[in-house]
C-alpha positions in Angstrom: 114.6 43.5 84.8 111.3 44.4 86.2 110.4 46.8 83.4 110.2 46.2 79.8 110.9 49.7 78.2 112.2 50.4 75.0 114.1 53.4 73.3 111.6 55.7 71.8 113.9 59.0 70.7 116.6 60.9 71.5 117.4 64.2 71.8 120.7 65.3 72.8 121.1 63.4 76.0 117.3 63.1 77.0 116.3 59.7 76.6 112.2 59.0 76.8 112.1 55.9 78.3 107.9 54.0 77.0 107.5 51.7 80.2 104.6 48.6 79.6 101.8 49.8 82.2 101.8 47.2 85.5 99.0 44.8 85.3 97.2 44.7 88.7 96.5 40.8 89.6 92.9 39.9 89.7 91.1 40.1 93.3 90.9 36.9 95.4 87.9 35.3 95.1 85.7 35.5 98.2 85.8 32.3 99.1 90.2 32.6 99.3 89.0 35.5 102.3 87.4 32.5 104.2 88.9 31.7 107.6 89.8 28.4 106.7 91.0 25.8 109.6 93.2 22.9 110.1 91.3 19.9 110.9 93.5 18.1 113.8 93.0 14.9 115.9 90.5 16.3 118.5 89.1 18.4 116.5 85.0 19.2 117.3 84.1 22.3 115.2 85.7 23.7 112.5 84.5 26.3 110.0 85.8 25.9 106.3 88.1 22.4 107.1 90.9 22.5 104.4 91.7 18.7 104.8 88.2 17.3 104.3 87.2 15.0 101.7 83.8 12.5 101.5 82.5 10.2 99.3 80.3 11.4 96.6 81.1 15.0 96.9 80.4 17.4 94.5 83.0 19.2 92.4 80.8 22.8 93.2 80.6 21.0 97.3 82.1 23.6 100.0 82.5 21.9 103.3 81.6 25.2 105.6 81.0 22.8 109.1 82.8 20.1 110.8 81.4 18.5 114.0 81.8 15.5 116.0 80.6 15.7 120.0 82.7 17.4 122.4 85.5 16.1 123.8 84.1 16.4 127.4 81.4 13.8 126.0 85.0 10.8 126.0 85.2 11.7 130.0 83.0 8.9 131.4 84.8 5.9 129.1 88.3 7.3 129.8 88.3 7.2 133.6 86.4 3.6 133.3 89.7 3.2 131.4 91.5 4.4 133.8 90.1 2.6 136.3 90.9 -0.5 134.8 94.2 -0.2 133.8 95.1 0.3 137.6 92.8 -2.3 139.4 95.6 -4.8 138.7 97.6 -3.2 141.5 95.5 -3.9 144.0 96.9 -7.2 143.8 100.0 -6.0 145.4 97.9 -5.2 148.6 95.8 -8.3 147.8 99.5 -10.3 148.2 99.2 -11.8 151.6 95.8 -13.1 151.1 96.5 -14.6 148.1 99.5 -16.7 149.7 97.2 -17.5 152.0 95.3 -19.3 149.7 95.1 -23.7 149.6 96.1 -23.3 145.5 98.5 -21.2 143.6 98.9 -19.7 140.5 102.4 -20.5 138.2 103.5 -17.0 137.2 103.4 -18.3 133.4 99.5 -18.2 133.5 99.6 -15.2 135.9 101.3 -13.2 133.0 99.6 -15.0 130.5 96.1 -13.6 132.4 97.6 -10.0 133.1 98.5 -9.5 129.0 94.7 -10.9 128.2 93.3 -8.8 130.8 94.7 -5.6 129.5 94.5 -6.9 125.9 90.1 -6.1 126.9 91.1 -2.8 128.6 93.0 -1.4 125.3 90.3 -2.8 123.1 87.5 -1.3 125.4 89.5 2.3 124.9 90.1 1.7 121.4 86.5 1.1 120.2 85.5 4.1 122.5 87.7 6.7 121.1 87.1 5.0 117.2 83.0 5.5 117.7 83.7 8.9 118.8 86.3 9.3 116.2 84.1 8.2 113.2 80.8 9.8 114.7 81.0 13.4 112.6 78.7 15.9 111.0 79.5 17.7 108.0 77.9 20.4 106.9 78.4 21.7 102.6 76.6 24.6 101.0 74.6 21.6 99.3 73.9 19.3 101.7 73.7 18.0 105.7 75.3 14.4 106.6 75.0 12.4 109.3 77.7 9.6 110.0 76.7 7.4 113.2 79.0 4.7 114.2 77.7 2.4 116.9 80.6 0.1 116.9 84.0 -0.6 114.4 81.8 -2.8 111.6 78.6 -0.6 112.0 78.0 2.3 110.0 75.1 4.6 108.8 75.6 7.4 106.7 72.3 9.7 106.3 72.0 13.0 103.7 69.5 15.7 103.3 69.6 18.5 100.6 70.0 22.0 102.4 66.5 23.1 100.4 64.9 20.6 101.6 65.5 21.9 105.6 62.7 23.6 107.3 63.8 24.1 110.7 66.4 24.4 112.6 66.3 24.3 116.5 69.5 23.9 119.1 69.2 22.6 123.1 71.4 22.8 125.7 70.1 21.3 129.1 71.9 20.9 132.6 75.4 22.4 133.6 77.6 21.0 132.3 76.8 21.5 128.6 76.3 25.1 129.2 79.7 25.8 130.8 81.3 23.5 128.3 79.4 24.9 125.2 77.7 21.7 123.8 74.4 20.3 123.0 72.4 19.1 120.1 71.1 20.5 117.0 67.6 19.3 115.5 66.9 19.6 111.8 63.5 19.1 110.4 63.1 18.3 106.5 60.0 18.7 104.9 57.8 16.1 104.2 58.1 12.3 105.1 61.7 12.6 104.8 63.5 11.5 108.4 64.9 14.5 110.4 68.7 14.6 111.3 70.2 15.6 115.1 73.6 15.9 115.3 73.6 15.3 119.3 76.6 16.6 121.9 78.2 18.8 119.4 80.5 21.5 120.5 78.9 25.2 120.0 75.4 24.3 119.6 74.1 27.6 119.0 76.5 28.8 116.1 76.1 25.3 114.0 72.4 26.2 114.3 73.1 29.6 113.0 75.5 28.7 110.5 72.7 26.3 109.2 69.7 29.0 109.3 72.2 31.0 106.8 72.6 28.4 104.4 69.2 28.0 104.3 68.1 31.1 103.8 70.7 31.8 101.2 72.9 33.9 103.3 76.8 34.1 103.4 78.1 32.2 105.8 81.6 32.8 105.7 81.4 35.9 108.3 
């Protein structure tokens, strides 16, 4: 039963029934009222990532920004790709002058040069979308960090202290970064210590707010 009670007294055929007052449970804590967000795939800005773990992080760390560069950023490698993939069948238009040709190709090494040949394509997609993949931005109530991947076996992983960031500017330039929402974001640190730019990111302007708030000591979970 829902209610402990207990018999207190009796008269005639009243019963008082002593009920055990209902305990209220505690408030969430703010941080529960967060609007948290799945990190997927494509991902390219997320506020208050559920799923994200690094290195080194602090047991009092809050990861409050996500970033990588917008996905309209992966357009000029993916229609090379494209490209590429189908250049092959303009051999089949390319047929008669081939035949036409005083040598000839067995079809063992013609197959043997098609698999190679699209063996480079998938590689030249897959270290494309893995740079872009591994190229993120995360943003804690502690710190900033930077993780630039130039190819599959290069990587540099940069961190600053949120205290020790002065400034924080945003630019977006040209067209198509204002109709698709993306730019870069410039941090300057104090000091000799290097500045961090998280360049192409999606939604410029709020990362730099987002920032400005954690620096100043303001919520940023609005």
């Amino acid at each position: 039963m829902p209610d402990i009670f207990s018999l207190d007294s009796q008269k005639g055929d009243e019963v008082v029934i002593k009920k055990d007052p209902i305990k209220t449970p505690d408030p969430l804590p703010k941080s529960a009222h967060r609007p948290h967000e799945k990190v997927s795939l494509l991902s390219t800005f997320t506020r208050f990532p559920d799923d994200i773990r690094f290195q080194n992080q602090e047991t009092n760390e809050d990861v409050h920004l996500f970033l990588r560069r917008h996905i309209i950023t992966n357009v000029p490698w993916v229609l090379t790709t494209v490209a590429l993939f189908l250049l092959p069948l303009l051999g089949i238009f390319l047929m008669p002058f081939i035949e036409s040709l005083p040598f000839t190709f067995s079809s063992q090494y013609f197959l043997i040069f098609i698999l190679f040949y699209y063996l480079i394509v998938f590689g030249y997609a897959f270290v494309n979308f893995t740079t872009w993949f591994h190229h993120v931005g995360i943003v804690t109530n502690l710190r900033v960090i930077d993780i630039d991947v130039t190819h599959i076996s290069s990587k540099n992983v940069a961190a600053t202290n949120v205290a020790d960031i002065v400034d924080v500017e945003y630019s977006q330039s040209g067209f198509l970064s204002n109709f698709f929402d993306y730019g870069n974001v410039n941090l300057q640190t104090e000091g000799l210590k290097p500045n961090f730019e998280f360049n192409h990111i999606s939604k410029p302007a709020k990362a730099a707010d987002i920032i400005s708030d954690l620096i100043a000591g303001r919520p940023s979970d609005v």
